[in-house]
C-alpha positions as CSV (number, residue, x, y, z in Angstrom):
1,X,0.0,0.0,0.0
2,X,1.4,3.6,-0.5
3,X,1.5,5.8,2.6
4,X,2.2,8.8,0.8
5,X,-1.5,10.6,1.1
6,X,-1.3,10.6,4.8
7,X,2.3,12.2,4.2
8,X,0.6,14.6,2.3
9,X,-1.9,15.4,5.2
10,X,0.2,15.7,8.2
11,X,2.5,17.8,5.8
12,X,-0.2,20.3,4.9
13,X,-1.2,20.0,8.5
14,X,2.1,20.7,9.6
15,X,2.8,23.8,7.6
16,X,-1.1,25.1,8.6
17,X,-0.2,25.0,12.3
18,X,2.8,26.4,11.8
19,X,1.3,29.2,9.4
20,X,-1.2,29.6,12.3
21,X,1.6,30.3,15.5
22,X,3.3,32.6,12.7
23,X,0.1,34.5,12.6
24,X,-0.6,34.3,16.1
25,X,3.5,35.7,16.9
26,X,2.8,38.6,14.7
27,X,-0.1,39.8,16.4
28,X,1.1,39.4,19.6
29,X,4.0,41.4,18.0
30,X,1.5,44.4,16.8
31,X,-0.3,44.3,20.3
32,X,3.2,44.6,21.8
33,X,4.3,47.2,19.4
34,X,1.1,50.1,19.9
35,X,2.0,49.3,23.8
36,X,5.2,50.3,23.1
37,X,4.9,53.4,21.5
38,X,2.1,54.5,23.6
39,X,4.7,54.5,25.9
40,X,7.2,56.2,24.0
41,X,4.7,59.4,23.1
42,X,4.3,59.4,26.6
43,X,7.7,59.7,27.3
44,X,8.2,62.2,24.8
45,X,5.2,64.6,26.1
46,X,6.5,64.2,29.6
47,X,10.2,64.9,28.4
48,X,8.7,68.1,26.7
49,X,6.9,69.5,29.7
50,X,10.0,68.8,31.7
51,X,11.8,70.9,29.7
52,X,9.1,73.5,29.4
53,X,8.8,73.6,32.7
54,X,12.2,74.6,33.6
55,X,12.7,77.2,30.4
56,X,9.8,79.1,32.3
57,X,10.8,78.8,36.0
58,X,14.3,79.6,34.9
59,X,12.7,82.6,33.2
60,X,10.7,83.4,35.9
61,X,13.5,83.7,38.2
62,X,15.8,85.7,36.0
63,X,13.0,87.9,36.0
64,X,12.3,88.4,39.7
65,X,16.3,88.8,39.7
66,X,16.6,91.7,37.6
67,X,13.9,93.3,39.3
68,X,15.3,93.2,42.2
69,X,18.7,94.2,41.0
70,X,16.9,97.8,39.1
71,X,15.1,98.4,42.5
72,X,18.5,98.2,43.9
73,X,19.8,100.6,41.7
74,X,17.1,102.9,42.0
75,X,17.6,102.9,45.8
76,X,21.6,103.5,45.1
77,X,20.2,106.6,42.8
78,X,17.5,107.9,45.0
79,X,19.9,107.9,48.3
80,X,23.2,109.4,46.2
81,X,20.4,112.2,45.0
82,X,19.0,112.8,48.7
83,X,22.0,113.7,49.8
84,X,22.5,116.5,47.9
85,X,25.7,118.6,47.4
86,X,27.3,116.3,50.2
87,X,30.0,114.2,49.5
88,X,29.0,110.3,50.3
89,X,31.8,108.2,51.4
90,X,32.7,104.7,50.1
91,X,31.5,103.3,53.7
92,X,28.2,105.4,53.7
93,X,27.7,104.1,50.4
94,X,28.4,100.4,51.1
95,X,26.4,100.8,54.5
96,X,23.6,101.6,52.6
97,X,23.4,98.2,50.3
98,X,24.4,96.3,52.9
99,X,21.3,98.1,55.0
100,X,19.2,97.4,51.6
101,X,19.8,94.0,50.8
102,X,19.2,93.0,54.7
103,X,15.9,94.4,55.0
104,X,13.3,91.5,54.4
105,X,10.1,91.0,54.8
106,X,9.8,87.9,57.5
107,X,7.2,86.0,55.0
108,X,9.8,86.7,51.8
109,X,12.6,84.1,51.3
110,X,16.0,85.6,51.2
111,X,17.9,86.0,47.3
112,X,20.5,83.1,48.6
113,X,16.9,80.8,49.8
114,X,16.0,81.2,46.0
115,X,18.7,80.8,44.5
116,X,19.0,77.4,46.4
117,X,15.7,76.5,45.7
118,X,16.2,77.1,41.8
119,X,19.8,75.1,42.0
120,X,18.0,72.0,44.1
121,X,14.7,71.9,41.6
122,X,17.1,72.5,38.1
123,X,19.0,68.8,39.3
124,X,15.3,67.2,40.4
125,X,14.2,68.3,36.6
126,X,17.4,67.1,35.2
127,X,17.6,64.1,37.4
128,X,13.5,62.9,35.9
129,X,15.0,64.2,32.0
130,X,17.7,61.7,32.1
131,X,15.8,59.2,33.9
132,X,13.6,59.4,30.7
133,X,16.0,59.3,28.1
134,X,17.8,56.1,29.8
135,X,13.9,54.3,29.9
136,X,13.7,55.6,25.7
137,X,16.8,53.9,24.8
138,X,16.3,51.0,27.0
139,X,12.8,50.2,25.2
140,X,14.3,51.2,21.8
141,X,17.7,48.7,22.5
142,X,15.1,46.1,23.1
143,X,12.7,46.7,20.5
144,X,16.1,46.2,17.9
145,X,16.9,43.3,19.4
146,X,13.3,41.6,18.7
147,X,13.1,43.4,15.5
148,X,16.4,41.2,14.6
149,X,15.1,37.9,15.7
150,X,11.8,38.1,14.1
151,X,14.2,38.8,11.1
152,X,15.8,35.3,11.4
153,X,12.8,33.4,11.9
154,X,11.1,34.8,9.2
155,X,14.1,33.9,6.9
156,X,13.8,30.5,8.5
157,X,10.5,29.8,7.7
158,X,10.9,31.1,4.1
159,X,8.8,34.2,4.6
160,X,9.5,38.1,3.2
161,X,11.5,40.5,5.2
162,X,11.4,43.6,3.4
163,X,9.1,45.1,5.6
164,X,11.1,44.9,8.3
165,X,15.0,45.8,6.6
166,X,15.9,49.1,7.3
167,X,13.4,50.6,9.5
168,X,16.4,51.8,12.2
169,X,16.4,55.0,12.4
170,X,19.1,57.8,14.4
171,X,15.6,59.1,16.3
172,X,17.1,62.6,17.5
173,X,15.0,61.0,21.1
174,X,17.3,58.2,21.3
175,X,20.2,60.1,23.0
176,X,20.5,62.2,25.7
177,X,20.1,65.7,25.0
178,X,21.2,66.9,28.4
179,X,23.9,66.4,30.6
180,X,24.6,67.1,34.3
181,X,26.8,70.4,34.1
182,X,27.9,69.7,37.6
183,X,30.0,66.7,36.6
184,X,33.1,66.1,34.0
185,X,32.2,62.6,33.6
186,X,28.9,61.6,31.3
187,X,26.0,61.1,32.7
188,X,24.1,57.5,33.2
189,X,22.5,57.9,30.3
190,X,25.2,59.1,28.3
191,X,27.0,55.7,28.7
192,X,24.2,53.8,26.8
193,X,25.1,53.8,22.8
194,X,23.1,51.9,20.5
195,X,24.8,49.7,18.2
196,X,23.6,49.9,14.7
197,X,22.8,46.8,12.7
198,X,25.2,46.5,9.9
199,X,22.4,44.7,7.8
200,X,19.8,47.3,7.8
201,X,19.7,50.6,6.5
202,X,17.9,54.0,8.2
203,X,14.7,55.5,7.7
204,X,12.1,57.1,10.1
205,X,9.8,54.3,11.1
206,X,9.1,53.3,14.2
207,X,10.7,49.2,14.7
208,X,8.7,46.5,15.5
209,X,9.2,44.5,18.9
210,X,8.2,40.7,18.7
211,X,7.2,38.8,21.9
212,X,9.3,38.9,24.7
213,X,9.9,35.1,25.7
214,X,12.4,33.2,28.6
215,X,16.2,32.8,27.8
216,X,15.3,29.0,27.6
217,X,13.0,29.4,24.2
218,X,15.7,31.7,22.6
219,X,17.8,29.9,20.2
220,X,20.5,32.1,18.4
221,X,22.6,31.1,15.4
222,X,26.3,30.9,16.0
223,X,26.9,32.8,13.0
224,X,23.9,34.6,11.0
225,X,25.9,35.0,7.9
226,X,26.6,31.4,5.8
227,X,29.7,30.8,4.7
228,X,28.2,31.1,0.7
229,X,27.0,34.6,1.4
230,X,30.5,35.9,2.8
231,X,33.5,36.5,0.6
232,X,36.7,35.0,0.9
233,X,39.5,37.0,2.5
234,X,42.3,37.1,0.9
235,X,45.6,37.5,3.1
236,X,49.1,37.8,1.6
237,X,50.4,34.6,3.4
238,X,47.5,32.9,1.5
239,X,48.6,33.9,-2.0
């Protein structure tokens, strides 16, 4: 008897479940990729009110500074014309700014208090900007490294990959735009580069991120290029 039609059947029944869990993986993959960037526009909104927010306080401050500096002045003016034809010493004069700029009101905070205040709230907004550039590259390191493993199993399974060749892209988001002016060193999130994929070219859409599974169910190639597709090296002691 020939066996061959039940071949037949668990073949096409093996490619159809297979077919299935591919189209089951991909959207997982989609579901996992609008999380994703949800999150990233999030990150991007809050990392643009940060930065709002201390362009205007800073302004603010400036502000209340050089009013206080012209009121300053004006009281310089005001007691150098009150006195009239009389000559004002140097220690007259420098008892009267000193007598100035210790007056306060009790309920007031002091121009050193402020200045303090501005210097500890600045590193708090800087501290939160880096923290969010360091979670953006994190998610966009791992949304590479998914994007390259649905890659190879794809080209296992004999399906198209155009779609997903060259969508890196040198987002101006992915580094940090700021750094702590405090230190010489870079900061946290200036250590974290990502490594470009020397297969892939850039453009400006956003990559996909595949499922993320357990170490166990990862299986890498030892080498991802065959030995057909590379060229031979050619050495001088080989000639």
């Amino acid at each position: 008897m020939s066996v061959s039609p039940p071949i037949r059947r668990y073949s096409s029944t093996g490619s159809s479940s297979r077919e299935d869990l591919i189209n089951q993986y991909e959207a997982e993959e989609e579901r996992i990729i609008n999380v994703l960037s949800r999150k990233l526009e999030r990150l991007r909104e809050e990392k643009i009110a940060l930065e709002n927010t201390l362009e205007a306080e800073s302004e603010s401050h400036v502000n209340r500074l050089s009013r206080e500096i012209s009121a300053l002045r004006l009281a310089q003016q005001q007691q150098a014309n009150g006195n009239g034809s009389g000559s004002i010493s140097p220690a007259d004069t420098r008892f009267g700014m000193q007598a100035f700029l210790g007056y306060r009101n009790p309920v007031q905070p002091t121009t050193e208090m402020m200045l303090e205040a501005m210097r500890r709230e600045n590193e708090q907004l800087r501290a939160r900007l880096v923290d969010t550039e360091r979670d953006y590259i994190r998610v966009t390191r791992l949304n590479e490294i998914y994007r390259e493993e649905l890659i190879e199993h794809r080209r296992r399974l004999g399906l198209p990959v155009d779609n997903l060749i060259g969508l890196t892209s040198p987002d101006p988001y992915s580094q940090p735009t700021h750094r702590r002016a405090s230190s010489s060193t870079s900061s946290p999130s200036t250590s974290i580069l990502i490594s470009p994929s020397p297969q892939h070219t850039h453009s400006s859409r956003p990559t996909p991120v595949p499922i993320p599974r357990p170490p166990s169910q990862i299986h890498r190639p030892a080498n991802g290029i065959s030995e057909a597709s590379t060229p031979l090296s050619h050495s001088p002691s080989s000639v």
